[in-house]
C-alpha positions in Angstrom: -119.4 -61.5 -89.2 -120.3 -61.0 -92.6 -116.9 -62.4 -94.0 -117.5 -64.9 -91.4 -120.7 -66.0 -93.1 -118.5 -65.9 -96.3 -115.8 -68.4 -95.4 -118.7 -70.4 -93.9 -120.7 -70.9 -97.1 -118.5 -71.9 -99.7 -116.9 -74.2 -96.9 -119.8 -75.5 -96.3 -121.0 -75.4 -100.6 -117.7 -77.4 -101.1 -118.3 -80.1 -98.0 -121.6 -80.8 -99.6 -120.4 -81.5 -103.5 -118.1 -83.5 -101.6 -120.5 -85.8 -99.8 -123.2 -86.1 -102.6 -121.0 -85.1 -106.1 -124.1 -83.2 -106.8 -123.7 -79.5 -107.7 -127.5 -79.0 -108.3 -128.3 -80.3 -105.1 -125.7 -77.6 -103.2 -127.4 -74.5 -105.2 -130.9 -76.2 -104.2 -129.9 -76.3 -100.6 -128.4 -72.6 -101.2 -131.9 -71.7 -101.7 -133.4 -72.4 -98.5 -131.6 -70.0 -96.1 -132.5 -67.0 -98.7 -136.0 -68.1 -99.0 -135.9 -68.6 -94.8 -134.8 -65.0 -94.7 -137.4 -63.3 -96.4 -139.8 -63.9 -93.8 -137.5 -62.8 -91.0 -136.6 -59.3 -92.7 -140.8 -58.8 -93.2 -142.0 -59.6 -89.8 -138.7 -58.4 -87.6 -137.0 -55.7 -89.3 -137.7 -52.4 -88.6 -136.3 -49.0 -90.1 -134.6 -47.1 -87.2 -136.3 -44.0 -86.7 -133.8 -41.2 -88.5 -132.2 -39.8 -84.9 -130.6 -36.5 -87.0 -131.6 -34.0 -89.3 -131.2 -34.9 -92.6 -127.9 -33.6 -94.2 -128.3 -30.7 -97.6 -128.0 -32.8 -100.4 -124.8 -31.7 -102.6 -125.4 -31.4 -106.2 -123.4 -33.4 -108.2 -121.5 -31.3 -110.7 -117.5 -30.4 -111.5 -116.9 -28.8 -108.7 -118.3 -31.3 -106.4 -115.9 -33.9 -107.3 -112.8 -31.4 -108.1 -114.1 -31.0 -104.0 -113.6 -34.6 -103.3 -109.6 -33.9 -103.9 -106.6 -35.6 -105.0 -106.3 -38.5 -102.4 -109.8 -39.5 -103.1 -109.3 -39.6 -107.0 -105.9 -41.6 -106.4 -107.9 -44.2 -104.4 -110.4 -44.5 -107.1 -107.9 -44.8 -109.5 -106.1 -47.2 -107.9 -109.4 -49.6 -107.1 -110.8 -48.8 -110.5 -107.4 -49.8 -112.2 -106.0 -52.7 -110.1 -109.0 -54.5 -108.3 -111.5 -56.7 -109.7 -114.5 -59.1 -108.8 -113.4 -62.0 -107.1 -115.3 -64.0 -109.5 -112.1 -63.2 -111.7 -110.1 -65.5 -109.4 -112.2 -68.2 -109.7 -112.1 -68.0 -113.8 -108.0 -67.5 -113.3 -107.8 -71.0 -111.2 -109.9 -72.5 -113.7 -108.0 -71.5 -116.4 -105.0 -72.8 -115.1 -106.1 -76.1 -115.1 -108.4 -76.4 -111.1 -111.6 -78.6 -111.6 -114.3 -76.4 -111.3 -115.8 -78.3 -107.9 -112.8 -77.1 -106.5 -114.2 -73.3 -106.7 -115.5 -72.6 -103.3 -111.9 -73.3 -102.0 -110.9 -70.1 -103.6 -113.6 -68.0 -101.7 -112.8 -70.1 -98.8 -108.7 -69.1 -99.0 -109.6 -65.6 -99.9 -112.5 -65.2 -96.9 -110.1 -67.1 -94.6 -107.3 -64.7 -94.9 -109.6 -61.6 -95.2 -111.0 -62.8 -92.0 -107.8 -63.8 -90.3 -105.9 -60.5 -91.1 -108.6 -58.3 -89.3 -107.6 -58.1 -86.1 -103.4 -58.1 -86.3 -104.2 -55.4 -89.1 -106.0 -53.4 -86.7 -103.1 -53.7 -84.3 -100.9 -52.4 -87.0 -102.7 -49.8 -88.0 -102.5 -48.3 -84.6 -98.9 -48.3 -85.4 -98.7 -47.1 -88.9 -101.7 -45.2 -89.1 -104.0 -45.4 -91.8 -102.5 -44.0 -94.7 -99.6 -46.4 -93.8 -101.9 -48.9 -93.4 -103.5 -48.4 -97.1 -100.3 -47.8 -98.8 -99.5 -51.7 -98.0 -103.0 -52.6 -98.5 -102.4 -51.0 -102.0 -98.7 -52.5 -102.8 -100.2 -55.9 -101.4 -102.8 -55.5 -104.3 -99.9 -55.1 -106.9 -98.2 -57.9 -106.2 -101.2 -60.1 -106.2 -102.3 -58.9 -109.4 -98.4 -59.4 -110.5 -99.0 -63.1 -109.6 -102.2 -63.7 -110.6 -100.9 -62.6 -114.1 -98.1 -64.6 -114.5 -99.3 -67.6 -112.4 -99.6 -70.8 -114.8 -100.7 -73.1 -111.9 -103.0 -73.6 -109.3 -99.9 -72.7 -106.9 -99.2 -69.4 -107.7 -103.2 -68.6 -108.5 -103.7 -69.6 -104.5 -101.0 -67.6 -103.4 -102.5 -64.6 -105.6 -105.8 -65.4 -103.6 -104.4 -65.3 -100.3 -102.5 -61.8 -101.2 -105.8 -60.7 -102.2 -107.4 -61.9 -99.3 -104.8 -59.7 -97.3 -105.4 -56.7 -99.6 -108.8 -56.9 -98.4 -108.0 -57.1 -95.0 -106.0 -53.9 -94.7 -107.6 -51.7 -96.9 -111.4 -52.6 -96.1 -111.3 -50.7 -92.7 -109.9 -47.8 -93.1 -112.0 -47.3 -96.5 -114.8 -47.4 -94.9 -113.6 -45.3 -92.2 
């Protein structure tokens, strides 16, 4: 749901400047459901009581994350190294040459095929298991990046998008697994 709410926004961001030209307007508007949702978290959330005993804390020293072990450190390496904000897209459309109303469309590609990818990757992965299942989540990343760098049009930069979009897709689940 919450990519859901994701592809919906921009979608809905980009309808507006569409109807009205008027950028203000859309982050005025944008306003309203975070000021609407204040009020709901105050009266209607409620911490769930804690149903466990808390866990020892760990302290965090060498040892502790020499603990954490090789596949863990590749992972971080391999996020820290090749992954960025996807605000980066946006700047990498725009600099090859996409009006800058047109930047919801890149959240709304990337969202869309996050979105769309859940449920046939979770098929997969009950095929290739999760390591599989990040291995191509990784190489996907690689290629995007590949053509995100060497894109020179809006063409290539969406295509880029939608790989990331996929990277997302089948890596999100099993990292948070």
């Amino acid at each position: 749901m919450d990519t859901l709410g994701a592809l919906l926004g921009p979608a809905l961001a980009l309808a507006l400047m569409w109807a009205t030209g008027n950028v203000r307007l859309v982050f005025g508007l944008a306003i309203i459901p975070a000021l609407m949702a204040v009020p709901v978290l105050a009266l209607y959330v409620r911490e769930l009581e804690a149903t466990a005993a808390p866990k020892a804390r760990v302290a965090l020293n060498g040892a502790a994350l020499r603990a954490l072990g090789r596949p863990f450190w590749g992972v971080v390496a391999v996020l820290t190294l090749a992954r960025v904000s996807e605000a980066f897209l946006i700047l990498k459309a725009g600099a090859v040459g996409l009006e800058i109303s047109w930047a919801p469309l890149i959240l709304i590609l990337f969202d869309l095929v996050y979105a769309g990818s859940a449920w046939p990757v979770g098929v997969l992965s009950d095929r290739i298991g999760a390591r599989g299942l990040q291995g191509l989540g990784f190489g996907v990343l690689v290629l995007a990046d590949l053509i995100l760098a060497f894109s020179t049009g809006p063409a290539g930069v969406m295509l880029g998008v939608a790989l990331w979009g996929l990277h997302m897709g089948t890596t999100q689940g099993v990292l948070a697994a």
